[in-house]
C-alpha positions in Angstrom: 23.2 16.5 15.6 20.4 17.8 13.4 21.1 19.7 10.6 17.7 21.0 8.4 18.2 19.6 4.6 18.3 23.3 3.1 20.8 24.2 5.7 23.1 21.4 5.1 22.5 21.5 1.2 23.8 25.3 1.5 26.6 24.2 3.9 28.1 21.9 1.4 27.8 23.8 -1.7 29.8 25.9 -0.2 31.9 23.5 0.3 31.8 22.8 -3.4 30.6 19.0 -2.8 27.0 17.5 -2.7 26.2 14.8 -0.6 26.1 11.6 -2.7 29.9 12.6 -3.6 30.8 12.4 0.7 28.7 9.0 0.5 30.7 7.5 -2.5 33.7 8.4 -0.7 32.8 6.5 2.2 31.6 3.4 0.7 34.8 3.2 -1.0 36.7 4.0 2.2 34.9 1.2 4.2 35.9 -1.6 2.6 39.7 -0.2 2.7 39.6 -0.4 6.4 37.5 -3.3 7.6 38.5 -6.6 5.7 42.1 -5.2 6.3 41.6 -5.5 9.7 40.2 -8.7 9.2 37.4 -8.5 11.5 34.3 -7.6 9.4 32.5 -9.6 6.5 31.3 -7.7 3.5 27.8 -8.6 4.4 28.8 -6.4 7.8 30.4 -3.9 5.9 27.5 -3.4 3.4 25.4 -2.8 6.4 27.3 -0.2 8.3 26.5 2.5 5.7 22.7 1.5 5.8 22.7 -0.4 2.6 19.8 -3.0 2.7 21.7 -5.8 0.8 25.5 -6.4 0.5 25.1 -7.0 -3.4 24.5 -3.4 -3.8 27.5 -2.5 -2.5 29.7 -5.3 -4.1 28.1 -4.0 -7.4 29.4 0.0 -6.2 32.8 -1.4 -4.9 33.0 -3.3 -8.5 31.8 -0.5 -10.5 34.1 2.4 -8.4 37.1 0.5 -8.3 37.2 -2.7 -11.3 37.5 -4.9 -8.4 35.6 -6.8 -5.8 35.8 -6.0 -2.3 36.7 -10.0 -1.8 39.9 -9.6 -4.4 40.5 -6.2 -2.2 40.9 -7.8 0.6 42.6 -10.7 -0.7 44.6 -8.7 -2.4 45.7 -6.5 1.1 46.3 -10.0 2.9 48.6 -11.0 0.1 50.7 -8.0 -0.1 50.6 -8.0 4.4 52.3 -11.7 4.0 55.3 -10.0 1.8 
């Protein structure tokens, strides 16, 4: 689907939300559903949104959330054993 930039920039203010706020939400989404499943590294993770390298989203998950996504997912596996 394309979507002109001026188009979609009017389309979300009216949906009172820019851009970068739907792509923080689904960086911090990603790593809540792949290492629970168990299937994805964090290197694979990183990539699926288009980020280059996975530090730069370790650094995002860290700063978003005071945690990494390797003690998030540790931390998911520990509380699935309960």
């Amino acid at each position: 689907m394309f979507l002109y930039t001026r188009t979609s920039q009017r389309k979300l203010k009216r949906m009172n939300t820019r851009f970068k706020k739907i792509e923080h939400e689904l960086l911090l989404k990603l790593p809540r559903t792949y290492p629970e499943e168990r299937k994805k590294s964090i290197n694979e993770i990183s990539y699926l949104p288009g980020l280059s390298e996975s530090s730069a989203f370790i650094r995002f998950f860290n700063t978003s959330t005071a945690q990494t996504p390797k003690k998030h997912k540790n931390n998911i596996t520990a509380l699935n054993m309960k």
